[in-house]
N, C-alpha and C positions, 0 to 999 in steps of 0.2 A: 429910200431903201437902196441899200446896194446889196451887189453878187460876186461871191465869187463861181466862178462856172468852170466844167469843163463840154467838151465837142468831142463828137466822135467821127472823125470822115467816112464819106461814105463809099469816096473813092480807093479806099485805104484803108481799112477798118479797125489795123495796127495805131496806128495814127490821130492821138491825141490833142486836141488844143486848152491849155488852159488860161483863165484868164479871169479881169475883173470889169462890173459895169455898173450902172446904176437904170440901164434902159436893155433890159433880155432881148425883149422882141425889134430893137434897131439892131442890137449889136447880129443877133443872130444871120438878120438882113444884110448887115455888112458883108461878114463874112460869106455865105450863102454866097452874096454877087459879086465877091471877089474884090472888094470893098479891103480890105487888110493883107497887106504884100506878104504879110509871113505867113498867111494861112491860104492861100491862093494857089498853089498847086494839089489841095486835097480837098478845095471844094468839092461837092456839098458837104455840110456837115449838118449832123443833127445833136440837141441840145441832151445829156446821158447823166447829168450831174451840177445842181447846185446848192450853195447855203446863202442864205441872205444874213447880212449887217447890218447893225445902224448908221457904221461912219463908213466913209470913203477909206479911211486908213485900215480900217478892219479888213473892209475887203481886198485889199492893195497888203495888206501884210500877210494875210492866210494864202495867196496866192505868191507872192516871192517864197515863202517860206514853202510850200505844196512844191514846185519848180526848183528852189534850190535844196531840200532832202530828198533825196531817193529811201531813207527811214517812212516817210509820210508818202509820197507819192507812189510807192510800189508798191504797198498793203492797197490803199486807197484805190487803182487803177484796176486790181487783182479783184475787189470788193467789185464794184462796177462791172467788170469781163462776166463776174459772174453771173449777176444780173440782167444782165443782155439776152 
């Protein structure tokens, strides 16, 4: 199974990560210990949003595609804000 996921910093609560994995609970560990250069200045982060795939590319497409529209990504982020 793979994810695509998003993080919400805790240091920063503006401050979104979003990304893809196939292991939630390592990645989230990464990041948490500063384990990922681009997400290391807004550690901690807690996990606010995922959807699971059956392939690698699923979750690696929904996630460029999430990251490159702001059409998808600012409803999506607005949905989530509100949830919180």
């Amino acid at each position: 199974m793979w994810y695509f996921y998003i993080l919400q910093s805790s240091k920063d609560t503006n401050y979104f990560y979003k990304g893809s994995t196939n292991n939630m609970d390592r990645r989230l560990a990464q990041h948490n210990n500063k384990k990922v250069i681009s997400s290391t200045p807004y550690a901690p982060f807690k996990l606010v949003y995922y959807e699971a795939y059956l392939t690698e590319a699923a979750a690696r497409g929904r996630e460029k595609s999430v990251k490159q529209s702001g059409s998808i990504s600012v409803p999506l982020l607005k949905r989530i804000k509100e949830t919180l």
